[in-house]
DRENLO-909829 format. One line per field, with one value per residue (C-alpha): residue number from 1; x, y negated, z negated. Coordinates in Angstrom, 2 decimals. Layout:
<recs>
seq = c(NUM | ...)
u = c(X | ...)
v = c(Y | ...)
w = c(Z | ...)
</recs>
This chain:
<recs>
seq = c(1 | 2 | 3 | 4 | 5 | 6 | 7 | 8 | 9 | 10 | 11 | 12 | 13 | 14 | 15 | 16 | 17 | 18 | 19 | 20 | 21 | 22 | 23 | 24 | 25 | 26 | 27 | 28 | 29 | 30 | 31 | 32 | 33 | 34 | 35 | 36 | 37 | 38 | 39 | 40 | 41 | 42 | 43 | 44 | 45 | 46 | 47 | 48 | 49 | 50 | 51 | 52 | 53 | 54 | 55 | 56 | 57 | 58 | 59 | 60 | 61 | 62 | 63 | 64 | 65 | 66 | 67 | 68 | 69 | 70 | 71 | 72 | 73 | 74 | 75 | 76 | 77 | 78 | 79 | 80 | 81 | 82 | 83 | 84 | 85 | 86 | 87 | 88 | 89 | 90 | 91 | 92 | 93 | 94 | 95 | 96 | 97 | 98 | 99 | 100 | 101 | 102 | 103 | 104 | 105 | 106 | 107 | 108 | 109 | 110 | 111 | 112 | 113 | 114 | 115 | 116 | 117 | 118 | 119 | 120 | 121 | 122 | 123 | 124 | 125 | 126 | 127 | 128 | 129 | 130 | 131 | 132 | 133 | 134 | 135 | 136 | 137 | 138 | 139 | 140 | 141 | 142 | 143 | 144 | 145 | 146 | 147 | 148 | 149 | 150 | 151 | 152 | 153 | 154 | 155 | 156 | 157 | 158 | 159 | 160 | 161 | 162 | 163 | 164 | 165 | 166 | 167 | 168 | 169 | 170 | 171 | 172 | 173 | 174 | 175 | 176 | 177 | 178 | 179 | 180 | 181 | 182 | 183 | 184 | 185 | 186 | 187 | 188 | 189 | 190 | 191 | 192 | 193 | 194 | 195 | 196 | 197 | 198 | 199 | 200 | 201 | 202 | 203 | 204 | 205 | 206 | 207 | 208 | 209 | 210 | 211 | 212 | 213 | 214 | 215 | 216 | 217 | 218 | 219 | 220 | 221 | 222 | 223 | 224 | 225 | 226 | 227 | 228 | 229 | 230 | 231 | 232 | 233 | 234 | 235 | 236 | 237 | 238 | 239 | 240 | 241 | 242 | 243 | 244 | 245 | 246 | 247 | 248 | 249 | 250 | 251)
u = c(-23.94 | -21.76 | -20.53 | -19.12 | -17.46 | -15.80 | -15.07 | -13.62 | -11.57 | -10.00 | -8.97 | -7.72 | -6.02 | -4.06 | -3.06 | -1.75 | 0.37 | 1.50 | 2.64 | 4.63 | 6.20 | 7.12 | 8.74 | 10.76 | 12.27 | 13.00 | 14.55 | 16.44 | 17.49 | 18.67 | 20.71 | 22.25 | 23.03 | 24.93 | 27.07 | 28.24 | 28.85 | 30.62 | 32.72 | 33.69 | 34.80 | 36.73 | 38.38 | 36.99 | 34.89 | 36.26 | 39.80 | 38.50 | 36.39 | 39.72 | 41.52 | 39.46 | 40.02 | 43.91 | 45.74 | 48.94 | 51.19 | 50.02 | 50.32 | 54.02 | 54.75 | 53.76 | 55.81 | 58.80 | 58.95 | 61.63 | 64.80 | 67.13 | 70.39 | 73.10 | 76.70 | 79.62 | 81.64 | 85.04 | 86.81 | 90.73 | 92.19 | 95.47 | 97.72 | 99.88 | 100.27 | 97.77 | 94.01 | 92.98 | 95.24 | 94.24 | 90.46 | 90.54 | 92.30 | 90.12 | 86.90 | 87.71 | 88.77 | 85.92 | 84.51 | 85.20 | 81.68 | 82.74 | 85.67 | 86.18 | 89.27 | 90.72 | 92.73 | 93.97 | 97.26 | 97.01 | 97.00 | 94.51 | 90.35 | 88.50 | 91.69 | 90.98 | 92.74 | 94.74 | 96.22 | 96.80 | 99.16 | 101.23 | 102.62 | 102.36 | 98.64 | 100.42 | 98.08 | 98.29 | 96.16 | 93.69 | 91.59 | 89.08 | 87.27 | 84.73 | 84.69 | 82.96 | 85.97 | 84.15 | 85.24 | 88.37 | 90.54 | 92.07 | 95.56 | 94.54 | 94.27 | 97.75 | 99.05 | 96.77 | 98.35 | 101.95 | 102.07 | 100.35 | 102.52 | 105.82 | 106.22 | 109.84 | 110.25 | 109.80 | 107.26 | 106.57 | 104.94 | 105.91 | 105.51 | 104.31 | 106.10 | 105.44 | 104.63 | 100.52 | 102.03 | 103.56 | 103.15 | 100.99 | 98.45 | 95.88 | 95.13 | 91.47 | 92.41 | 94.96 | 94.74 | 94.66 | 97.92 | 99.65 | 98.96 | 100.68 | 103.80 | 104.07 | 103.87 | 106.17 | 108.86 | 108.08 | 108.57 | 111.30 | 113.17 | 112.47 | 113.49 | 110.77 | 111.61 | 114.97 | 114.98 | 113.40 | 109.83 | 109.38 | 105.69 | 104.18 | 102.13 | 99.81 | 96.81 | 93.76 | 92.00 | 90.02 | 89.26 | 88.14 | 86.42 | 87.94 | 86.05 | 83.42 | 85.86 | 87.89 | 85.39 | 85.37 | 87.55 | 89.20 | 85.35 | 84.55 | 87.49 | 89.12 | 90.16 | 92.34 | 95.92 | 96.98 | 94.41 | 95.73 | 99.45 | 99.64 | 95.54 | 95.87 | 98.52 | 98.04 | 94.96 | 96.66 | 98.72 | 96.09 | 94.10 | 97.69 | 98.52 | 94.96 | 93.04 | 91.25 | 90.12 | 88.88 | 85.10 | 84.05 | 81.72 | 84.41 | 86.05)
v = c(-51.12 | -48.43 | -50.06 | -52.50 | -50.47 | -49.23 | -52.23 | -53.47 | -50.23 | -50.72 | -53.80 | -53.00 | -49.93 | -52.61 | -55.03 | -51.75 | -51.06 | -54.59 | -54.86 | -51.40 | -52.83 | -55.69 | -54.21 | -51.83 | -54.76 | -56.08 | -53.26 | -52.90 | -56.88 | -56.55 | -53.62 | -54.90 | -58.01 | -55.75 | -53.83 | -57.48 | -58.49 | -55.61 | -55.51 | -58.95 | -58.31 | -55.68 | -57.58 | -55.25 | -56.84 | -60.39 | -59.11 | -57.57 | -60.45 | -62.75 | -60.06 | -60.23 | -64.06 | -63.25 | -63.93 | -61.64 | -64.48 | -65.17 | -61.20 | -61.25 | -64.45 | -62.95 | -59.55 | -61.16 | -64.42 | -67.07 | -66.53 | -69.74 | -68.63 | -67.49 | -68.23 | -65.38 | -65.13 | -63.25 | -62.31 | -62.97 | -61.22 | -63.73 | -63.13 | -66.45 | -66.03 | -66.72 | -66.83 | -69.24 | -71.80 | -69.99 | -69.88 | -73.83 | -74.83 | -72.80 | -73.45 | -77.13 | -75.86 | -77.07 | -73.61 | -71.27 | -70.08 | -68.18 | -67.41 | -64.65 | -63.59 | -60.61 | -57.17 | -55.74 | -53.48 | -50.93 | -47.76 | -47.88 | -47.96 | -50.57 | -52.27 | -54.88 | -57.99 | -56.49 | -53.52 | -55.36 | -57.68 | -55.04 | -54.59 | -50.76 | -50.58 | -51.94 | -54.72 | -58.39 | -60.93 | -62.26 | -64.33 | -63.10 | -65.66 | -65.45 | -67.96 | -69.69 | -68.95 | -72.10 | -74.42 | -72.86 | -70.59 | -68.02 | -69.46 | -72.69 | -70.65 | -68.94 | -72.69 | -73.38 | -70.49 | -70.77 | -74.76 | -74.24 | -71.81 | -70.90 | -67.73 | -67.58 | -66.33 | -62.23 | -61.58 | -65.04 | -68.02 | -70.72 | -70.03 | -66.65 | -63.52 | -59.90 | -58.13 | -58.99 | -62.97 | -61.85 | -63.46 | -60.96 | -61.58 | -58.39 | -58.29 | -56.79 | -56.46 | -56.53 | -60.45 | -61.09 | -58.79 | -60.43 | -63.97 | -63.34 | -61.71 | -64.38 | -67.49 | -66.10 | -65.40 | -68.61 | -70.42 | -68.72 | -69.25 | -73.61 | -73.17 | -74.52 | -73.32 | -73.59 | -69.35 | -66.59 | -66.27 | -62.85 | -62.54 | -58.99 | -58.01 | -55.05 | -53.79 | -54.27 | -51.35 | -52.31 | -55.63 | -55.18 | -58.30 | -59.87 | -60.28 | -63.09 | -65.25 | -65.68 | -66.63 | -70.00 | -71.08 | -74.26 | -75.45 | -74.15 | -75.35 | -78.45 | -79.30 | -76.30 | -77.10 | -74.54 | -76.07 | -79.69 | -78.93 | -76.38 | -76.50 | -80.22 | -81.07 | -77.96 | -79.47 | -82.95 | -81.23 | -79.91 | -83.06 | -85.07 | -82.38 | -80.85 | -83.69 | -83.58 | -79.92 | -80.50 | -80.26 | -84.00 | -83.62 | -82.28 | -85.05)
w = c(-105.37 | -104.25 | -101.33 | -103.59 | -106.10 | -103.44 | -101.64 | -105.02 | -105.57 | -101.93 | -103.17 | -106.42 | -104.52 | -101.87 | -104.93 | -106.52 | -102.92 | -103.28 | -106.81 | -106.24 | -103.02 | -104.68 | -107.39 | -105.69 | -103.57 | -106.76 | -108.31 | -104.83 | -104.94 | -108.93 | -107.97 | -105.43 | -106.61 | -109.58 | -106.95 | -105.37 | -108.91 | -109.75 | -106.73 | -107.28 | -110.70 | -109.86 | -107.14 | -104.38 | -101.03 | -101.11 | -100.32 | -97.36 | -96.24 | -96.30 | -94.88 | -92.04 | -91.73 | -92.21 | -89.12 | -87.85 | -88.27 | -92.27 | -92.73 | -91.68 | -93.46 | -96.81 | -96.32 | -95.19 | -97.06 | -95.67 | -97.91 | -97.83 | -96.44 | -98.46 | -98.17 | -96.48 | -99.33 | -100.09 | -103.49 | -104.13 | -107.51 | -108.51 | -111.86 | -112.71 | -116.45 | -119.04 | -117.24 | -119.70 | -116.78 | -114.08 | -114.49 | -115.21 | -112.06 | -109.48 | -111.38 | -109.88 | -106.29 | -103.91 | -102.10 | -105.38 | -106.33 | -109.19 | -111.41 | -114.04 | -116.29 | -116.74 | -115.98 | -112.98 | -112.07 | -114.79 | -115.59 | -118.49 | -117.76 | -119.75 | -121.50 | -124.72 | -124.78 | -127.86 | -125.65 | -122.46 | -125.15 | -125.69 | -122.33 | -122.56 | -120.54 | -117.14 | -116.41 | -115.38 | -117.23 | -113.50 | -112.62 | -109.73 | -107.59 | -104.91 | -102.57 | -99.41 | -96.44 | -94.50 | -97.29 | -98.61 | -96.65 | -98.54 | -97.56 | -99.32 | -102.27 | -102.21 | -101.54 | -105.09 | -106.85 | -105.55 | -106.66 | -109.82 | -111.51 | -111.64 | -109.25 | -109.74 | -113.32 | -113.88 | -116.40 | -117.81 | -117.93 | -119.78 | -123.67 | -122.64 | -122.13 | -121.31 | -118.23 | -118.31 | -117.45 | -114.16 | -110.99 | -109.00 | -105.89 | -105.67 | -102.09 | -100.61 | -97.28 | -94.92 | -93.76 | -97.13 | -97.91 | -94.43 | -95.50 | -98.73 | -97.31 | -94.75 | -96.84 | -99.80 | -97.35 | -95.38 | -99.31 | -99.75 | -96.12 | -96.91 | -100.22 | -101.83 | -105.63 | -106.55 | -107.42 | -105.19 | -105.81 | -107.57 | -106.97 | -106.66 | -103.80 | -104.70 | -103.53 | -104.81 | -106.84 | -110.01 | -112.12 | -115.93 | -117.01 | -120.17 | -123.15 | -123.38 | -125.17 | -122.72 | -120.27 | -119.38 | -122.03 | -121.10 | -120.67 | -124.19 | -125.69 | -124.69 | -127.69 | -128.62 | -128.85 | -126.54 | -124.24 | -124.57 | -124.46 | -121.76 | -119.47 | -119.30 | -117.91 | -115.20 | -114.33 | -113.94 | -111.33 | -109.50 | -109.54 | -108.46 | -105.56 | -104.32 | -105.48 | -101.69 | -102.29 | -105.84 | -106.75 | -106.72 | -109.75 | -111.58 | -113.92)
</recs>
């Protein structure tokens, strides 16, 4: 009798062992499988994993992602009267990336339109243009701006008088500044305008952007009167003389 009580109790002790070595692995397997969970959740262990199947080559691709290459441009600063013209014919030059109106050649910082019009602040009403020197060399543009105003008359253009509607080429460097000087007095040695050609040749310092009215404004207005009388038939020039170096989507 006593041998199997204890016989039984042995047994009953190594089911006991069992069922609390089971249950710890369990315990052990349910928190564990919370510390993969929470990992994952918060994004930590699988980055590594893939970071260990990441090869040199795929590292350096995604710090220094290919970048398409990007044009050498330059800037040229030109005043031929009212920029309203001026913007509209080198917006169509092939090679001009960019074209904005404005000041340049005075005395006062941050001029409005209204003060530049009276001729007291010094400035020039500009255009400034950067541009792609493969497809337009800046000496294509001075034979643009030379043909597509008049550089002969001294503070006008046209309908338009004061000294902001001078003829005036801003240079940025010297190439620029020796290209200018070379081809006025080369224009005016063949006589190519009937007067001398009175355009100034300064050196570039500052350019105030216009106000956003003036931006693109032959674009935004074609219809305007001063636009159909005096833009038009400048950009009927340009398409007549430089029709070869105008944008071909341009109409």
């Amino acid at each position: 009798m006593s041998r199997f009580y204890f016989k039984a109790a042995r047994s009953s002790r190594l089911w006991f062992s069992v069922l609390v070595m089971f249950g710890v692995v369990s315990v052990g397997l349910v928190v564990a499988s919370n510390v993969v969970r929470a990992q994952r959740d918060s994004g930590q262990g699988a980055p590594e994993a893939a970071a260990g199947n990441e090869s040199e080559g795929d590292r350096a691709a995604d710090e220094n992602p290919a970048q398409p290459p990007q044009p050498e441009t330059e800037t040229a600063t030109f005043g031929s009267g009212c920029f309203w013209c001026t913007e509209a014919v080198f917006q169509r030059v092939d090679g001009v990336l960019s074209v904005a109106s404005g000041y340049s050649g005075g005395h006062l910082p941050n001029p409005t339109y209204q003060q530049v019009c009276t001729g007291l602040t010094g400035h020039a009403e500009v255009i400034q243009l950067t541009f792609d020197p493969k497809k337009v060399a800046y000496d294509e543009l001075l034979e643009i701006f030379w043909k597509t105003h008049d550089p002969t008359t001294l503070n006008a253009q046209g309908p338009d008088h004061g000294t902001q509607y001078r003829s005036a080429i801003f240079y940025h460097n010297e190439k620029q500044r020796e290209l200018a000087e070379h081809y006025k007095k080369k224009l005016d040695e063949e006589h190519a305008f009937r007067d001398p050609i009175v355009t100034e040749i300064t050196k570039f310092t500052v350019f105030y952007p216009a106000e956003d009215y003036h931006q693109n404004y032959y674009n935004n207005n074609r219809r305007q009167g001063y636009c159909q009388q005096i833009i038009r038939p400048k950009l009927a020039k340009f398409q007549r003389v430089f029709g070869e170096k105008a944008k071909k989507v341009e109409k």
